[in-house]
C-alpha positions as CSV (number, residue, x, y, z in Angstrom):
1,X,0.0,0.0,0.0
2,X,1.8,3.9,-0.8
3,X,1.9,6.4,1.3
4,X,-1.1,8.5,-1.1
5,X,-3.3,5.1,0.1
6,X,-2.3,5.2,3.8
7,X,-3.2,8.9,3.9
8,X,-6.9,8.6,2.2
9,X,-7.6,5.6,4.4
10,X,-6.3,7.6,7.8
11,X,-8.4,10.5,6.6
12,X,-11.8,8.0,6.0
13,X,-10.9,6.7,9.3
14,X,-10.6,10.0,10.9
15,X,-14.3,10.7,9.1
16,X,-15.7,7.9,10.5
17,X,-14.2,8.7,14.1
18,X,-15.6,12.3,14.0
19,X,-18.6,11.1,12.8
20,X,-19.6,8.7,15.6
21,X,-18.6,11.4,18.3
22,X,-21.0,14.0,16.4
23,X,-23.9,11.3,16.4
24,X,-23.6,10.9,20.1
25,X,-23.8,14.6,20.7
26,X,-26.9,14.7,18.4
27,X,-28.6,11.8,20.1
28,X,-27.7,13.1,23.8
29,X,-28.4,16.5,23.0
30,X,-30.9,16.2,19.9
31,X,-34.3,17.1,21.8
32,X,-33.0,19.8,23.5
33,X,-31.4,21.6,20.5
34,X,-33.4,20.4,17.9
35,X,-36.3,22.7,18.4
36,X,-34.3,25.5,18.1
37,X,-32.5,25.2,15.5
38,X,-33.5,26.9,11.9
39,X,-33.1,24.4,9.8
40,X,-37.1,24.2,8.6
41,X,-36.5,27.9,7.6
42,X,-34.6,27.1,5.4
43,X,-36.3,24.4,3.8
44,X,-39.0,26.1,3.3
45,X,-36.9,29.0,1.8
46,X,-35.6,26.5,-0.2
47,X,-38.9,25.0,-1.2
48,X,-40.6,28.1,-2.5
49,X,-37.8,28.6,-4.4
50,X,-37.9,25.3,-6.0
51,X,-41.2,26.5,-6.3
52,X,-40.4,29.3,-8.4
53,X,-38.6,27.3,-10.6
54,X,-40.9,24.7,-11.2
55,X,-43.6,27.3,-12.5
56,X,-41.4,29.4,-14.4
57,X,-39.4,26.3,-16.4
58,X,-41.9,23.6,-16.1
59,X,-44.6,24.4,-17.8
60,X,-47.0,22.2,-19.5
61,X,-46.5,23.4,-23.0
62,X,-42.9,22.4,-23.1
63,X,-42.6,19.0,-24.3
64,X,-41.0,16.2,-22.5
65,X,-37.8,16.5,-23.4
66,X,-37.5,20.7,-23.0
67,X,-38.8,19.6,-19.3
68,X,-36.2,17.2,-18.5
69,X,-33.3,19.0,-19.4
70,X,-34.2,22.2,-17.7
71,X,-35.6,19.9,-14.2
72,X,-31.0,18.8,-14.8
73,X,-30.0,22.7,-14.8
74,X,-32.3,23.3,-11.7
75,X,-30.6,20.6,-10.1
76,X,-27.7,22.1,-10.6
77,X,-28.6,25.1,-9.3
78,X,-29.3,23.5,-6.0
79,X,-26.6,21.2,-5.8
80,X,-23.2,23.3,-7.1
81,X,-23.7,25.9,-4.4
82,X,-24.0,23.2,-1.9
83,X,-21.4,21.5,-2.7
84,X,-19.4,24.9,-2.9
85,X,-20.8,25.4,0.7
86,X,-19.0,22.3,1.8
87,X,-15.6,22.9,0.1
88,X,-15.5,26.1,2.2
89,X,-16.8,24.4,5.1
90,X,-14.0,21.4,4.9
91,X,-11.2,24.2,5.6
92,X,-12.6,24.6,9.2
93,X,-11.1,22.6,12.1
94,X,-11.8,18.8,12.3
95,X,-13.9,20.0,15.5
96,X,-15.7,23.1,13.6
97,X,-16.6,20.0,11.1
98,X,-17.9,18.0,13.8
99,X,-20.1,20.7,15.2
100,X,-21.9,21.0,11.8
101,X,-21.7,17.4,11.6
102,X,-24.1,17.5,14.8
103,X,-26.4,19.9,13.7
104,X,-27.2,18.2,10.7
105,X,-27.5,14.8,12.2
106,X,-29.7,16.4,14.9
107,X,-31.8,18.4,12.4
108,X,-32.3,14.4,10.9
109,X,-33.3,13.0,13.9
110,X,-36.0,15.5,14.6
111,X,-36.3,14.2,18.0
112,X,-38.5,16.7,19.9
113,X,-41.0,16.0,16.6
114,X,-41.4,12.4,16.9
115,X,-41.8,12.5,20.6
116,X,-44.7,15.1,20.6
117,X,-46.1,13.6,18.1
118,X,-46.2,10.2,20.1
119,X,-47.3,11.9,23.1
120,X,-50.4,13.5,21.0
121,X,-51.1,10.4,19.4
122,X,-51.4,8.6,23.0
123,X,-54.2,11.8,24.2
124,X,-55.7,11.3,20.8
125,X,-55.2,15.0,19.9
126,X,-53.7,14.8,16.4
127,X,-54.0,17.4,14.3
128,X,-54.6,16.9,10.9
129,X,-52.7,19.4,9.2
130,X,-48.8,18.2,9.2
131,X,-47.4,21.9,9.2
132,X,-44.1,21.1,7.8
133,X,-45.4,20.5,4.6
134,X,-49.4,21.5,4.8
135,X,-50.4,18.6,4.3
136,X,-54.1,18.4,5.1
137,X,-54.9,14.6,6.3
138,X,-58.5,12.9,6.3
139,X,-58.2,11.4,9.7
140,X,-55.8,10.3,12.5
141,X,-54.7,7.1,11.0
142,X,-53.1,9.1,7.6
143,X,-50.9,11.3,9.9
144,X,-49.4,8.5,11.8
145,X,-48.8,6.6,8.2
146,X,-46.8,9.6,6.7
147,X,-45.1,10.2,10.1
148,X,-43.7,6.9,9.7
149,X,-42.6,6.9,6.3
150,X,-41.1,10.6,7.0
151,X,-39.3,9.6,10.3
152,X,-38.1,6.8,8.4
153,X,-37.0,8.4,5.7
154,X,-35.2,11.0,7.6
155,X,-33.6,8.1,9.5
156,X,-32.1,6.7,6.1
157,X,-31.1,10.4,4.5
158,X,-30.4,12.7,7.5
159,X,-28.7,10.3,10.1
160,X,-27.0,7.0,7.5
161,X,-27.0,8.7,4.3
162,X,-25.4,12.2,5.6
163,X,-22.9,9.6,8.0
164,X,-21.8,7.7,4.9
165,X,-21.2,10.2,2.3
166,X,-19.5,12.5,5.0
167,X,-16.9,9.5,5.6
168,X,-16.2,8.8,2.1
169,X,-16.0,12.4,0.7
170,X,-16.4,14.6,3.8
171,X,-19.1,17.8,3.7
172,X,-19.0,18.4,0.2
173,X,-20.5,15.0,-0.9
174,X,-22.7,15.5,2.4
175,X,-24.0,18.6,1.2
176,X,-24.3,17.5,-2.2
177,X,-25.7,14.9,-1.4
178,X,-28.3,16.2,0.7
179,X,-29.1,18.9,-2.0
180,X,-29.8,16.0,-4.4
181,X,-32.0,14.5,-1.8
182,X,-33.9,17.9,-1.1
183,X,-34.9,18.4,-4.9
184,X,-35.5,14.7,-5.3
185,X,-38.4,15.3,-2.7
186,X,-39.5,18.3,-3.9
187,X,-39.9,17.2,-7.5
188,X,-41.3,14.0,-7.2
189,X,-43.4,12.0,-8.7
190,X,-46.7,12.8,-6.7
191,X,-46.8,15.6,-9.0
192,X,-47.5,14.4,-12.6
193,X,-45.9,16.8,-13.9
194,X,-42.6,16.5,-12.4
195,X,-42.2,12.9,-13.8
196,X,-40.1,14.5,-16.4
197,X,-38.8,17.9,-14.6
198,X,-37.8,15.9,-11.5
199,X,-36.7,12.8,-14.0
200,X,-32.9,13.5,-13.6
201,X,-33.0,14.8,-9.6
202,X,-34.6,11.4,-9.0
203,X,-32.6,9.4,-10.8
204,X,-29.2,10.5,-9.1
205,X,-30.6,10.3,-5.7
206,X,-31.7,6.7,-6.5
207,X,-28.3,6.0,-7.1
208,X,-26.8,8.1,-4.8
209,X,-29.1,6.6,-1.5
210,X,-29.0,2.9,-2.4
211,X,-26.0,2.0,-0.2
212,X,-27.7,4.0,2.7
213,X,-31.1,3.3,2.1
214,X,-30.0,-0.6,2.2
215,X,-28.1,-0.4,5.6
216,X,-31.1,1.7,7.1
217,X,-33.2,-1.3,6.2
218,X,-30.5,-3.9,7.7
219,X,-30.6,-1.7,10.9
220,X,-34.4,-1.2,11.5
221,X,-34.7,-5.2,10.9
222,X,-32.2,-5.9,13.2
223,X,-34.2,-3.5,15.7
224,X,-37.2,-5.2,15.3
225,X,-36.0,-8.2,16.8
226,X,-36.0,-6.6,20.1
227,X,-39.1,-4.1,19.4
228,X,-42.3,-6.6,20.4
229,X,-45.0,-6.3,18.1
230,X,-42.7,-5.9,15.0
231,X,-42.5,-8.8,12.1
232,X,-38.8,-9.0,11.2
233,X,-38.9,-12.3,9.2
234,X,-41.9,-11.2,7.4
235,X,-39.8,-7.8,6.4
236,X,-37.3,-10.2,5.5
237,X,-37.8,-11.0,1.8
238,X,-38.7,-6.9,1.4
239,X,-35.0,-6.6,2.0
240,X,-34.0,-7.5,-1.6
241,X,-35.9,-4.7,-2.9
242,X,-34.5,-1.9,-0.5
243,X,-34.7,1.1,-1.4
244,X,-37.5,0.6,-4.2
245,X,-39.9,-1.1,-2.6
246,X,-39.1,1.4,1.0
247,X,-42.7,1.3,1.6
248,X,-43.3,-1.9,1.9
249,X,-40.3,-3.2,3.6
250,X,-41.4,-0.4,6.8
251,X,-45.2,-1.4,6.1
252,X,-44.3,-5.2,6.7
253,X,-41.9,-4.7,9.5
254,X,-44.1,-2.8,11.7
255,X,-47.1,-5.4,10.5
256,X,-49.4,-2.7,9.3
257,X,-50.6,-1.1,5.6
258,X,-49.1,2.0,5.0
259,X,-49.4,4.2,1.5
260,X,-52.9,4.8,0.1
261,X,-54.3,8.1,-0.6
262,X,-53.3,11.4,1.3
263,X,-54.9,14.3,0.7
264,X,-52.3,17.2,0.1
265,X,-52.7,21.1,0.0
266,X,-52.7,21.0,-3.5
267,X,-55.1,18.5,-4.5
268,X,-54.8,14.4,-3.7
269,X,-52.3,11.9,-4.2
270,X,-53.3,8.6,-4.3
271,X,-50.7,5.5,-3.5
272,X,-51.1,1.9,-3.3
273,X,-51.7,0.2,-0.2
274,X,-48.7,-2.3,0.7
275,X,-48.2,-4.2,3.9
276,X,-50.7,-7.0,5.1
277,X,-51.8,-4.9,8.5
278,X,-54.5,-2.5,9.1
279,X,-54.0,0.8,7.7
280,X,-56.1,2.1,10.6
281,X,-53.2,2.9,12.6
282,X,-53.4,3.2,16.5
283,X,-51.0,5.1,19.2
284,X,-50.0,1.7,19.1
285,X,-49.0,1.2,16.1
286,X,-47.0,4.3,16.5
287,X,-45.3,3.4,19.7
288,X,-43.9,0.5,18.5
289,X,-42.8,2.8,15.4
290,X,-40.9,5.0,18.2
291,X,-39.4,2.2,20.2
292,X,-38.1,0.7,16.8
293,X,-36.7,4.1,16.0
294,X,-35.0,4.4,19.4
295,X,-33.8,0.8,19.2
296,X,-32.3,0.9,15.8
297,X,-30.3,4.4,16.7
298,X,-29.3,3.3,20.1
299,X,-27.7,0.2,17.9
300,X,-26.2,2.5,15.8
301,X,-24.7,4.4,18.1
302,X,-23.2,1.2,20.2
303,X,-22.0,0.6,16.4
304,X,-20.1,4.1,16.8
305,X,-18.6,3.3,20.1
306,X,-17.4,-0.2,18.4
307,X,-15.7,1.8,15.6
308,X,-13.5,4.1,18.3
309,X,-12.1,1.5,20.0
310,X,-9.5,0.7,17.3
């Protein structure tokens, strides 16, 4: 092995050190910081201007084509600057990168948001408009379902997606990365007309969260071995499919039937139903949800503390 080999493994290694130490700040400190900090401003910032974008360069007239390659330059438009953002962040100390490190990971976690929720869902006062998104719901039961898929899916981007592409490239894969994910989401599919604006934002994020998505999945089935209630070996086979069939693998591992159709501010989206449950969800059903999130990061942090001791 040279010396140039030695030196990118040392700085991986020193990646994956850091990144441990930040996820144990975020998960000690998460709830109590995690309220407070702006990171929903800007999203939503960032989501009007995608906004902008979308009805200024996507418009129905344009043919499919026109669409797709102009959804590509948007994309770039989001994820240049932050990847620009993280080459000027990567000159800071290895500390300084740590302490962003833990703000992102704690902005993933979104502890203080999953624990009111669970404590509103156990008085039965659910509201059903999600404010993070206005989404308008038509009862209790399609709030907990997206909760779970969005919980989840901040599990796999904002905690094991930002941890992996920090260690391999450090914040400017993170950021790209996470810029990628944001206009993934925001031009998706729900919106028929994003199928081909959004075509190349989804496509790279696909390829980009595969490798995360798929150890998320390993992790929360692990978890649900000691989660009681949850359905491991019938999650099992769903594993294969990771991160396509996402849905399904959560659905079957928490033994309930999540997707169907969700009523948004804009007008309805309809989904399949997958999972062989009820999809008349309960406080429950989203207890065991939390305990199997609090299980599977618990286990990822004793996964950290494994890591440091060589």
């Amino acid at each position: 092995m040279g010396a140039q080999d030695a030196s990118i493994l040392g700085l991986i290694a020193a990646r994956a050190e850091l990144a441990c130490i930040s996820l144990w700040a975020a998960l000690l400190l998460g709830y109590f910081i995690g309220q407070f900090l702006p990171a929903y401003l800007l999203v939503e910032r960032a989501s009007l201007l995608a906004g902008y974008f979308g009805k200024k360069l996507n418009r129905r007239s344009r043919d499919v084509a026109t669409r797709a390659w102009r959804g590509a330059v948007v994309l770039g438009f989001f994820v240049v600057p932050a990847a620009g953002f993280g080459l000027i962040l990567s000159g800071l100390p290895l500390w300084a990168e740590g302490v962003v490190l833990a703000c992102l990971f704690t902005a993933g976690l979104r502890s203080h948001r999953i624990l009111a929720l669970w404590q509103q869902a156990r008085r039965k006062e659910i509201s059903l408009l999600s404010q993070g998104r206005k989404h308008l719901f038509t009862d209790t039961h399609g709030v907990l379902r997206y909760e779970i898929l969005h919980h989840a899916a901040h599990l796999a981007v904002g905690i094991m997606g930002a941890a992996f592409w920090f260690v391999l490239g450090g914040l400017t894969t993170l950021f790209s990365y996470l810029a990628l994910a944001f206009a993934s989401a925001e031009y998706a599919t729900e919106h028929p007309e994003n199928r081909a604006f959004g075509g190349v934002a989804r496509g790279l994020f696909q390829l980009a969260d595969t490798i995360p998505r798929l150890l998320t999945a390993c992790l929360l089935l692990v978890a649900g071995f000691f989660v009681p209630g949850c359905k491991p070996a019938a999650a099992l086979p769903s594993l294969a499919t990771t991160p396509r069939d996402w849905t399904g693998f959560i659905a079957r591992l928490l033994g309930v039937a999540l997707g169907g159709p969700t009523k948004l501010a804009h007008g309805s989206h309809v989904a399949d139903w997958v999972g062989e449950g009820s999809a008349k969800l309960t406080s429950a059903d989203f207890t065991r949800w939390v305990l199997l999130w609090m299980v599977a990061l618990l286990l990822l942090g004793l996964v950290g503390l494994f890591l440091l001791t060589f």
